[in-house]
C-alpha positions as a printed Julia matrix, in Angstrom:
95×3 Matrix{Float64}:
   0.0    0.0    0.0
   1.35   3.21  -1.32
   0.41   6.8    0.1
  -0.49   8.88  -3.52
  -1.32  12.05  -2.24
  -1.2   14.21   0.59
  -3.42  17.46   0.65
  -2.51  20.12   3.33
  -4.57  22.93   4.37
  -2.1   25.1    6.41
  -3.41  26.77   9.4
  -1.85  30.11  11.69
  -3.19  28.77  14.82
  -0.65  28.4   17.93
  -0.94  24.62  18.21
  -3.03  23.27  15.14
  -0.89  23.97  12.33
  -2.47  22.4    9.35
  -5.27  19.9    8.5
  -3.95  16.84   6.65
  -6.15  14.32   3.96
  -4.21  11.47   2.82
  -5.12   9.16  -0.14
  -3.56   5.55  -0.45
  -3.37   3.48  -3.8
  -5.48   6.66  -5.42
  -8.44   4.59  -4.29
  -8.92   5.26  -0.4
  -8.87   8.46   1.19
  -8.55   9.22   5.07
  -9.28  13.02   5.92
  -8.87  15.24   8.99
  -5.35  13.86  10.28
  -4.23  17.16  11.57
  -0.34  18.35  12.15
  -0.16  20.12  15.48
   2.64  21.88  17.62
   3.19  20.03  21.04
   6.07  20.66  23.5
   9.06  18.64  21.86
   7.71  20.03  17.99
   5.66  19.07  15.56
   3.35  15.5   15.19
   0.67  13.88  13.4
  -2.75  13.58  15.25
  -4.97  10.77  13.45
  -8.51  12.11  13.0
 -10.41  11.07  15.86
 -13.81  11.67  17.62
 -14.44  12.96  21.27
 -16.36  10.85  23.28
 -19.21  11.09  25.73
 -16.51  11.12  28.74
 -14.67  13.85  26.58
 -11.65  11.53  26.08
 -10.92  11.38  21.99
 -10.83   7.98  20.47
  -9.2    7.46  17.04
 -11.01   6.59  14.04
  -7.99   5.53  11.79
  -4.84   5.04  12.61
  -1.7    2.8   11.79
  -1.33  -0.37  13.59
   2.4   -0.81  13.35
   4.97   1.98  14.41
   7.23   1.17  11.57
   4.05   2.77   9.08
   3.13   5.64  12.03
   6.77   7.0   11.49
   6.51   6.34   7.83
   3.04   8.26   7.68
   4.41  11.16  10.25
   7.63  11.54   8.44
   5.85  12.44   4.74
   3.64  14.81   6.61
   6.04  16.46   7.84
   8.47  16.86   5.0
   5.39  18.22   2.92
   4.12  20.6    5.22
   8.05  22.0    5.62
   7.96  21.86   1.67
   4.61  23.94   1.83
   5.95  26.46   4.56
   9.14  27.01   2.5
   6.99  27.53  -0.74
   4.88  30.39   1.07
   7.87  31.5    2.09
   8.57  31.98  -1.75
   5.76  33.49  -2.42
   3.82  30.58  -4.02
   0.42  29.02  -3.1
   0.04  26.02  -4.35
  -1.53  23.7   -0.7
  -1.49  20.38  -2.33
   0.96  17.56  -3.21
């Protein structure tokens, strides 16, 4: 299984910093994965729902580490690759 695209919608918030829709094998799509700032940087929340004890419980996520990392890792280098584009001055938000 092969990750084909990865759509970012950059945000200026102080901790959410972009909302992330990933499609795998151009046939299955997962949306609202969202990149946020925590303490120690940047990571990759999976989208999740809150619950009726207000805990949030994923909906999708990976099961191994290995792919988590894998998944995390592309994020990230495309939203750097997106920051460094506005940067530029361009404004193309999509992979």
């Amino acid at each position: 299984m092969e990750i084909t695209e990865i759509n970012i919608n950059i945000r200026d918030e102080e901790k959410l910093k972009a909302f992330v829709n990933i499609t795998f094998d151009d046939v299955f799509v997962v949306r609202g994965l969202k990149v946020i700032q925590g303490n120690t940087g940047l990571f990759v929340c999976m989208p999740s729902r809150k619950m009726k004890d207000g805990d949030y419980k994923d909906i999708a996520h990976p099961i191994s580490n290995e792919f988590r990392q894998k998944l995390e890792k592309l994020i990230l280098d495309e939203y750097h690759r997106l920051l460094e584009k506005e940067r530029e001055g361009g404004t193309d938000e999509s992979a």
